[in-house]
BAROZA-56139 format. One record per residue (C-alpha): x, y, z. Coordinates in steps of 0.25 Angstrom, whole numbers, plus 5000, padded with zeros to 4 digits. Layout:
BEGIN
{{X, Y, Z}},
...
This chain:
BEGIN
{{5244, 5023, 5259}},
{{5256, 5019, 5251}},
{{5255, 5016, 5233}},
{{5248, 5002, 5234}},
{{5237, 5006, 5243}},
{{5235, 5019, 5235}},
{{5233, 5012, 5222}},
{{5224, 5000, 5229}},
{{5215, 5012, 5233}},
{{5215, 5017, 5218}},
{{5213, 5004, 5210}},
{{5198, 5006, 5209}},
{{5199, 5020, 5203}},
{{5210, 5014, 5196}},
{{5203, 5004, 5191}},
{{5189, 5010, 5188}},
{{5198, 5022, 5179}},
{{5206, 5011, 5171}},
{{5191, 5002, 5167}},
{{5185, 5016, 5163}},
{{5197, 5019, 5153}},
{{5198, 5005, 5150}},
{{5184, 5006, 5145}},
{{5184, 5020, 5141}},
{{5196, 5015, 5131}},
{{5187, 5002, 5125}},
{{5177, 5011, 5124}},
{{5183, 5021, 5116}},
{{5189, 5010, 5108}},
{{5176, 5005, 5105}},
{{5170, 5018, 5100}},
{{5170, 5016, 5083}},
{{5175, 5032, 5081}},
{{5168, 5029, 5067}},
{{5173, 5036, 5055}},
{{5175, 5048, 5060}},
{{5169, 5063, 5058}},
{{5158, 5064, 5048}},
{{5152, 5050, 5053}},
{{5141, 5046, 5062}},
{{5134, 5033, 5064}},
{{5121, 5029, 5071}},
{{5117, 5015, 5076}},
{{5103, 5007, 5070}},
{{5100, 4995, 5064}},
{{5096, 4989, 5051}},
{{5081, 4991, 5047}},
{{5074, 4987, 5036}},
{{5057, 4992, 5031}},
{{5048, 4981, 5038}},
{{5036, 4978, 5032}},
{{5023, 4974, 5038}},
{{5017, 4964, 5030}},
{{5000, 4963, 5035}},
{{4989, 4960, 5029}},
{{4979, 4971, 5024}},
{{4967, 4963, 5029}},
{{4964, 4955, 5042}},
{{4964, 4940, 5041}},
{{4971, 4927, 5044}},
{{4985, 4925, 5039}},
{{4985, 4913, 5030}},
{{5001, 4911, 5027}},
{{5013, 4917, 5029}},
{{5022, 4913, 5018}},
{{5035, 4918, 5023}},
{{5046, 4917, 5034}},
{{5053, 4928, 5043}},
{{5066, 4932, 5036}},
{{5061, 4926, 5022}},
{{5064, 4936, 5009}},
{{5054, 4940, 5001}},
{{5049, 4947, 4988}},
{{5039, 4959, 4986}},
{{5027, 4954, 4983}},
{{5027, 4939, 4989}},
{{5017, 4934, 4996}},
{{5021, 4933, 5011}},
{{5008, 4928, 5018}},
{{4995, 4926, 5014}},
{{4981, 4930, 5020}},
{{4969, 4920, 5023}},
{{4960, 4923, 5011}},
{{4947, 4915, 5013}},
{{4941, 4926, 5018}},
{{4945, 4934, 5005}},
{{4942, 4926, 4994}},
{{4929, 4922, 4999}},
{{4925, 4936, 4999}},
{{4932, 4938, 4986}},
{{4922, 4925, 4980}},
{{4911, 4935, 4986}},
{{4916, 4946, 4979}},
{{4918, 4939, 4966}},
{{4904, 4933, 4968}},
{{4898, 4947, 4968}},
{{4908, 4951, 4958}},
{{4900, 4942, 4947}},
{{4886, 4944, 4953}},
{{4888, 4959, 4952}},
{{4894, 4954, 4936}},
{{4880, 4949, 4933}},
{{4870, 4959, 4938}},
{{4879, 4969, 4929}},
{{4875, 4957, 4918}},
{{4860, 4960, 4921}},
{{4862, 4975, 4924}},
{{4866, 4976, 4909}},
{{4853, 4966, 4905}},
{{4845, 4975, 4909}},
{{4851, 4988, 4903}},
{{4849, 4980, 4890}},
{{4834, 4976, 4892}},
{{4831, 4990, 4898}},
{{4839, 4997, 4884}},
{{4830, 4987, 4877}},
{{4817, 4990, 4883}},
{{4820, 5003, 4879}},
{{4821, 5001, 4864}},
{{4808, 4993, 4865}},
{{4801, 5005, 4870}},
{{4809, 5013, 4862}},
{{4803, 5004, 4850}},
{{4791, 5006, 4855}},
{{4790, 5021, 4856}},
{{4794, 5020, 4840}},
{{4781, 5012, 4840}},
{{4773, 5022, 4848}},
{{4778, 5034, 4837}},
{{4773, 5025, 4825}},
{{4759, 5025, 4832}},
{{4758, 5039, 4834}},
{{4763, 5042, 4821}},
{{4753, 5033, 4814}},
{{4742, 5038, 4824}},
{{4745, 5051, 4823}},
{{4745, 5049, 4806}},
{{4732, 5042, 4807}},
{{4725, 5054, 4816}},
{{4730, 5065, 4804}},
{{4721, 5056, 4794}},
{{4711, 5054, 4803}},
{{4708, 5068, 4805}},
{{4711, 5071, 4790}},
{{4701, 5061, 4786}},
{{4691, 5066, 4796}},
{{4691, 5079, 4790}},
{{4687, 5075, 4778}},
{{4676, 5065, 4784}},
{{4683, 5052, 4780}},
{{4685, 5048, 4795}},
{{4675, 5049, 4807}},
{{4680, 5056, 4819}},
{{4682, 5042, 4826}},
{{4692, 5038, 4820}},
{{4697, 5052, 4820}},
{{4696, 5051, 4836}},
{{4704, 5037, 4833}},
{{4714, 5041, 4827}},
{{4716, 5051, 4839}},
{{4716, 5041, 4849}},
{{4727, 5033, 4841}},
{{4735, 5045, 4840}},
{{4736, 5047, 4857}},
{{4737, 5032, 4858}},
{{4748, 5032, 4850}},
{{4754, 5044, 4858}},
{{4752, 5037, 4870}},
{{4759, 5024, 4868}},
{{4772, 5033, 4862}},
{{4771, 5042, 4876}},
{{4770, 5026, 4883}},
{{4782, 5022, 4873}},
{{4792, 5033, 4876}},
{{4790, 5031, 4892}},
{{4793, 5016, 4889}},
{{4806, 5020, 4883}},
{{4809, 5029, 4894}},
{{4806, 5019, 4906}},
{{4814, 5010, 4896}},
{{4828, 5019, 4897}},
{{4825, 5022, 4912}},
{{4826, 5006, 4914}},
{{4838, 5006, 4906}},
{{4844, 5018, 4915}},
{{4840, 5007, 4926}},
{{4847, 4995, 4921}},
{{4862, 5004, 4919}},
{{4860, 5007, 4931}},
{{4859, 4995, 4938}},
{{4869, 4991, 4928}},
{{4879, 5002, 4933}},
{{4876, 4997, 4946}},
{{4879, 4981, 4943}},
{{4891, 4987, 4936}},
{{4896, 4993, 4948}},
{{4893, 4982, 4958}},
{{4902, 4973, 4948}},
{{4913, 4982, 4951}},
{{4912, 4983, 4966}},
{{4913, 4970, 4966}},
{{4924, 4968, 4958}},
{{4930, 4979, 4968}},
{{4928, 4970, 4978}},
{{4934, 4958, 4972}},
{{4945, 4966, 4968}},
{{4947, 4969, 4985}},
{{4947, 4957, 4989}},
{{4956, 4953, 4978}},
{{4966, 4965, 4984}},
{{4962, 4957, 4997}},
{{4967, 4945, 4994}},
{{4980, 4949, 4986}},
{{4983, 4957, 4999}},
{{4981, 4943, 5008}},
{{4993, 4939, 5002}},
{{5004, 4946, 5009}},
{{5014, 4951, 5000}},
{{5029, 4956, 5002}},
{{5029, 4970, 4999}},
{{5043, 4969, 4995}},
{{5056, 4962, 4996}},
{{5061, 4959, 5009}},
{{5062, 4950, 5021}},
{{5051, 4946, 5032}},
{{5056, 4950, 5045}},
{{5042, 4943, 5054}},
{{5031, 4935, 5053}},
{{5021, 4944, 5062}},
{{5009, 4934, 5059}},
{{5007, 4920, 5056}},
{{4997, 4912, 5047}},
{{4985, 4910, 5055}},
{{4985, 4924, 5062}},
{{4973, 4934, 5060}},
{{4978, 4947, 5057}},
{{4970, 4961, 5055}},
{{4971, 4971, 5044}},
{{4986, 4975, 5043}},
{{4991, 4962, 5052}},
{{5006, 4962, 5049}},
{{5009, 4948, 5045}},
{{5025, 4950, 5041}},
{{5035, 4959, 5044}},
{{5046, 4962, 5031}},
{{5059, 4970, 5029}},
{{5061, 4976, 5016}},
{{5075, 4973, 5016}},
{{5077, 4982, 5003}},
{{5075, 4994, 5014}},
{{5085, 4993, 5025}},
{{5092, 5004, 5033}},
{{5097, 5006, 5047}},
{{5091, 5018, 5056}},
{{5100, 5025, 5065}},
{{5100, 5038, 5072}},
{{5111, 5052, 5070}},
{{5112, 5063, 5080}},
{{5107, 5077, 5072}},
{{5120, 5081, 5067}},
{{5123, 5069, 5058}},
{{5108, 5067, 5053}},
{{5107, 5081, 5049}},
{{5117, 5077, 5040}},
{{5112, 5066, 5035}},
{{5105, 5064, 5020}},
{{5096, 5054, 5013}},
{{5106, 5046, 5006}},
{{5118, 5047, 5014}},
{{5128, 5037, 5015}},
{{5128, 5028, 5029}},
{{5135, 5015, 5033}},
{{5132, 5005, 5042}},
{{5139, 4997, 5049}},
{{5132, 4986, 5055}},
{{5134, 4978, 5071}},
{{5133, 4966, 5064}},
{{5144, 4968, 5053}},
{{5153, 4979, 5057}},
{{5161, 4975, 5044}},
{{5152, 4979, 5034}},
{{5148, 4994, 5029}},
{{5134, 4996, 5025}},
{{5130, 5008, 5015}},
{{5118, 5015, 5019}},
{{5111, 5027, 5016}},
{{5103, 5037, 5023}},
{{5089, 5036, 5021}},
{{5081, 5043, 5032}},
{{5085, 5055, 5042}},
{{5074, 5057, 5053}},
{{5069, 5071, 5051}},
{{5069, 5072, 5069}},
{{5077, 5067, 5078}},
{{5073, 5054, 5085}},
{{5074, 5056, 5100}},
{{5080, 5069, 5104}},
{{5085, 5074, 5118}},
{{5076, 5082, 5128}},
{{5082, 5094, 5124}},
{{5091, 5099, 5111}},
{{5093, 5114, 5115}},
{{5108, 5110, 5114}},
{{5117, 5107, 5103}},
{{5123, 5094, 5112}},
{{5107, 5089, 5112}},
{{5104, 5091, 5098}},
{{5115, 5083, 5096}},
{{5107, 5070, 5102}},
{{5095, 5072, 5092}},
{{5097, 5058, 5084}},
{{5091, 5057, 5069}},
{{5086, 5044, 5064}},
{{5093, 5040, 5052}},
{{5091, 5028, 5042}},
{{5102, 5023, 5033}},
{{5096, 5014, 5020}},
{{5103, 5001, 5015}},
{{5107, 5002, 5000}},
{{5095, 4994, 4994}},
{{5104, 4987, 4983}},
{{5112, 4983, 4995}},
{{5100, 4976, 5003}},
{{5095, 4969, 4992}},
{{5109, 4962, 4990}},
{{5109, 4957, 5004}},
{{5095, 4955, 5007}},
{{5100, 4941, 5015}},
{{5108, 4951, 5024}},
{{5099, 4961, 5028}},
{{5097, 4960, 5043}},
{{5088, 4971, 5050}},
{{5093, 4976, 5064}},
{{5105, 4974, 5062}},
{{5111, 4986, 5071}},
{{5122, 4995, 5066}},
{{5129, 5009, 5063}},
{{5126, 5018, 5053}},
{{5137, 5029, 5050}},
{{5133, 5042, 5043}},
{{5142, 5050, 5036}},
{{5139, 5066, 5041}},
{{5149, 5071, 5033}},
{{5147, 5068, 5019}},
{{5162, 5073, 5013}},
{{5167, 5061, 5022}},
{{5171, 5048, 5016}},
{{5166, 5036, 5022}},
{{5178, 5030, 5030}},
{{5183, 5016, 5026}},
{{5177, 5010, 5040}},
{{5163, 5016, 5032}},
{{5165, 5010, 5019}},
{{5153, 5000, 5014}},
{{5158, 4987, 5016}},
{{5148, 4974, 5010}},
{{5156, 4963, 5011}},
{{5151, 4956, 4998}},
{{5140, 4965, 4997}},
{{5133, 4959, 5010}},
{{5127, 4965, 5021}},
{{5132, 4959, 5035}},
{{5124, 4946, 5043}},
């Protein structure tokens, strides 16, 4: 076998060994070494707090006042409930607001005619005490003058009778005024009750109001509406979702570091990210959460080289002040890189440093 046929026999080796390097070299290449010791990044994406807007009462959707994508205002009205159903049972309630207004009106009538039937048959007894007194007076002379002989026995035993009359009619007196009080007892209480029933029902106006103010779905906060889960017309159930929002105010980006650098990680540490969409630009972020456990975890970590592939859930938060000056810009799931610094007496390198072209967040 001479050189040439040796070679044509070898080319495919030949071959097969020059592609791997080729590639082995590209991919090396390719590989960012990143700044260097003290550094670590993690891969995630952009997220913002969503928040379900639903109603608190099942019934028809009525309007829905806003678009995906549209801005809004804490406190604007977003869609709007049918209300028929709710103001005709807060007419009922009203209804029964004012009847129970006027039995408290006659409730207190008769209180004042029961206390004035009182001072009638208190006026009465008065009377009754008059009587005895004066029959009682009479008797004495009667029985003085009989002792002398200047009155006959009859009208002695007249004058007797008068006294236990009179006696009588004050005993009948005094029950009156005690049957009076116990009708004024009476009346209060049905007052108390006419009183109370005015108040329940002003309660129940009161809900329904609540019930109505809350069929007007309102933006919790400042943000941007992300989906229109329902549409007017639908019927939804207590707690039906009828909009999805992001609070734009509140955006970070979650991404995962092996034990060793989130061990090292504390609330309020410096993060940048770098995002797919505009490897130019530097964003400053700030650690803001740090799993307490990892979030998946190998078979076994008897070994130093297993504990090494526990990963830790991290969160990094935008500078508020920075998201509201660039509200037009921010875009959720965007993917990205976040790099932690696990060395904190390291300076951030120069391919780190924050850089906001005009103070704007990339398209």
């Amino acid at each position: 076998m001479n050189l040439t046929d040796h070679i044509k026999k070898r080319l495919p080796l030949i071959l097969v060994i020059a592609v791997a390097a080729g590639a082995y070299g590209i991919w090396r290449g390719a590989q960012d070494q990143g700044p260097g010791p003290g550094f670590m990044q993690g891969n995630g994406r952009i997220e913002a707090t969503e928040i379900d807007i639903a109603t608190k009462l099942p019934g028809r959707v009525d309007q829905i006042l806003v678009n995906e994508g549209d801005f809004v205002k804490a406190g604007q009205v977003l869609a709007i409930m049918n209300l028929d159903s709710l103001q005709a049972q807060l007419d009922e309630a009203r209804a029964r607001q004012r009847q129970a207004g006027h039995a408290v009106a006659a409730a207190q009538a008769q209180v004042a005619l029961r206390e004035s039937d009182v001072a009638a048959q208190q006026a009465v007894v008065k009377q009754r005490e008059s009587d005895l007194f004066a029959a009682r007076q009479r008797l004495n002379r009667s029985r003085s003058l009989a002792q002398r002989g200047a009155a006959s026995q009859q009208e002695l035993d007249d004058d007797q009778a008068r006294l236990h009359s009179a006696e009588a009619g004050l005993a009948a007196a005094k029950a009156q005024v005690v049957s009076a009080q116990a009708g004024v007892s009476a009346a209060k209480a049905d007052l108390v009750g006419a009183e109370s029933a005015v108040a329940a029902a002003a309660a129940t106006v009161a809900r329904i109001e609540a019930d109505l103010k809350d069929s007007s779905l309102k933006a919790p906060r400042d943000g941007r509406i992300q989906l229109r889960v329902a549409q007017p017309g639908e019927v939804l159930g207590a707690g039906g979702r009828v909009l999805n929002m992001l609070d734009l105010a509140d955006v970070s980006m979650t991404f995962f570091m092996p034990e060793a650098a989130a061990g090292r990680l504390a609330m309020g540490s410096e993060v940048r990210i770098i995002l797919d969409a505009a490897p130019a630009y530097v964003i400053p972020a700030e650690v803001s959460f740090v799993a307490s456990q990892a979030q998946f975890t190998p078979k076994t970590v008897e070994t130093a080289s297993e504990r090494q592939k526990l990963m830790f859930r991290v969160k990094a938060r935008l500078p508020v002040e920075l998201l509201l000056k660039n509200l037009e810009q921010v875009k959720t799931g965007l993917p990205g890189v976040a790099w932690v610094r696990t060395d904190p007496a390291q300076p951030w390198p120069e391919s780190l440093a924050v850089r906001l072209p005009g103070v704007q967040l990339p398209e």
